[in-house]
Structure formats: C-alpha cells, structure tokens
C-alpha positions in Angstrom: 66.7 1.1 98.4 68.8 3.3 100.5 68.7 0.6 103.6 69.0 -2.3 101.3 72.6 -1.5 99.2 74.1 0.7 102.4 77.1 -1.4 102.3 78.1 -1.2 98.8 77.5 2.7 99.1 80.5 4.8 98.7 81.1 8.5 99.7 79.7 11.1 96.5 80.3 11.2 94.4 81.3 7.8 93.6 77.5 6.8 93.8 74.5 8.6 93.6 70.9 7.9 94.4 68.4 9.7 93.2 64.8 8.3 93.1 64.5 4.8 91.5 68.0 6.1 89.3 71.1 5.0 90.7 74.5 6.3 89.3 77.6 4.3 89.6 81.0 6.0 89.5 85.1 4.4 89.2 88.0 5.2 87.8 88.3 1.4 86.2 85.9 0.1 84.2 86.5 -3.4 86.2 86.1 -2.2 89.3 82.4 -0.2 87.6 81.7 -3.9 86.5 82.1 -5.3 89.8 80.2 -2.7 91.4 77.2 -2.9 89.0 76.8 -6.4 89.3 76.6 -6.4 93.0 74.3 -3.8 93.1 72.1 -5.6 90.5 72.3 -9.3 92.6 71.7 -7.1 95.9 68.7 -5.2 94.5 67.0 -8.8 93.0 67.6 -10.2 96.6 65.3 -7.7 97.7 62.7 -8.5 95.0 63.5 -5.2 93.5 64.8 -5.5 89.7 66.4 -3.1 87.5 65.6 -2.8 84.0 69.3 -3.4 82.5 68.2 -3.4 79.0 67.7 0.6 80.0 71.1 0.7 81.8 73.5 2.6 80.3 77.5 3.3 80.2 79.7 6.2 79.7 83.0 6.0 79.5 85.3 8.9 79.1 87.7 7.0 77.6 86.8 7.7 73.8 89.3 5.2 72.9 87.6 2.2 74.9 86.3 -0.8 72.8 84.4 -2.8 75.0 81.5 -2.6 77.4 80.1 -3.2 80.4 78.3 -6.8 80.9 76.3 -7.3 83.9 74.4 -10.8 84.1 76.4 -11.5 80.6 74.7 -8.6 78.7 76.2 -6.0 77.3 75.2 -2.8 78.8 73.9 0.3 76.2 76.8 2.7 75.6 76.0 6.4 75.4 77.7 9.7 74.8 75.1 11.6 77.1 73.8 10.9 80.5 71.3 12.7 81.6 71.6 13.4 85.7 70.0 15.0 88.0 68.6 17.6 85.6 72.3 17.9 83.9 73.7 16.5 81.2 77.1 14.9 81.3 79.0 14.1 77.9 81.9 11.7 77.3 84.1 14.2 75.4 83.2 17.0 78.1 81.6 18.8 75.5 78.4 21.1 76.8 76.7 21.5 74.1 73.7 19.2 74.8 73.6 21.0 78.2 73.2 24.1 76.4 70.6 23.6 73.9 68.6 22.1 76.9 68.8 24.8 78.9 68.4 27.5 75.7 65.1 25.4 74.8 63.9 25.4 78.0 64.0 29.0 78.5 62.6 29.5 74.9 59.3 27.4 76.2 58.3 30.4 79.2 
C-alpha cells in the first residue's frame, strides 16, 4: 500500500500508515475530503478496497455539523479514535485513554 498511494503521502504526521489502517490528517475538513477520496479511488485502482462503512471521522471542531462523504456516503462520526494503541478524543479529554490503560493493568 506503501508503493501504491506514495504520491499522495505527506510528511507525519499528516498521514499515517499502520498495517491495513490508514489515518488521514488536515486542518480543513475540504482539503480531508479531497484527500480521502483520492486515497479511496487510488487504493480501488489497485484492486485493493477499503471498507468505508467502517471509516470514521473526527473532527475537533465540536461545533461542526456536517460530515465527511467519500463516494457520496457519509462517513461515521466518532468522538474516539483509537490509534496506534492510543486513544485520541475530539474534546482532548483523556479519560478513555485512562480507563484503557487502568484496565489493562488491572488484567496482569
């Protein structure tokens, strides 16, 4: 995947690859959109599809209305996204980080 979307790469951490999991990063929601489409057409060129209906979007922006469409769906938003074993929140708020981190210990 790394060979196949090397041009619409940008420096960290703007995107992000991580396995099959690819995070997309901007500072306008427009710009996110445009990105997110191309990488979807670039991927399906290459037989590879990704599973948009498990796509999400977080914005922190709590005061944003609207969504991100990609191939005229709406993509999922979420408060939480859940990232290379941390958890980032809209509001900034750790607390989900937290309680992850307290339960895990609690399972040793």
């Amino acid at each position: 995947m790394d060979a196949v979307t090397g041009d619409l790469q940008r420096l960290a951490p703007w995107t992000l690859l991580y396995a099959d999991d690819v995070m997309l990063a901007s500072e306008q929601k427009e710009d996110l959109e445009r990105q997110t489409q191309a990488w979807s057409e670039r991927l399906a060129l290459f037989g590879l599809r990704p599973n948009m209906k498990k796509a999400e979007y977080m914005t922190t922006n709590l005061d944003e209305p609207s969504t991100i469409q990609v191939d005229g769906n709406d993509l999922r938003r979420t408060d939480y996204l859940k990232c290379l074993s941390s958890t980032l929140s809209a509001d900034g708020n750790l607390a989900h980080e937290v309680v992850g981190r307290v339960n895990a210990a609690w399972l040793k």
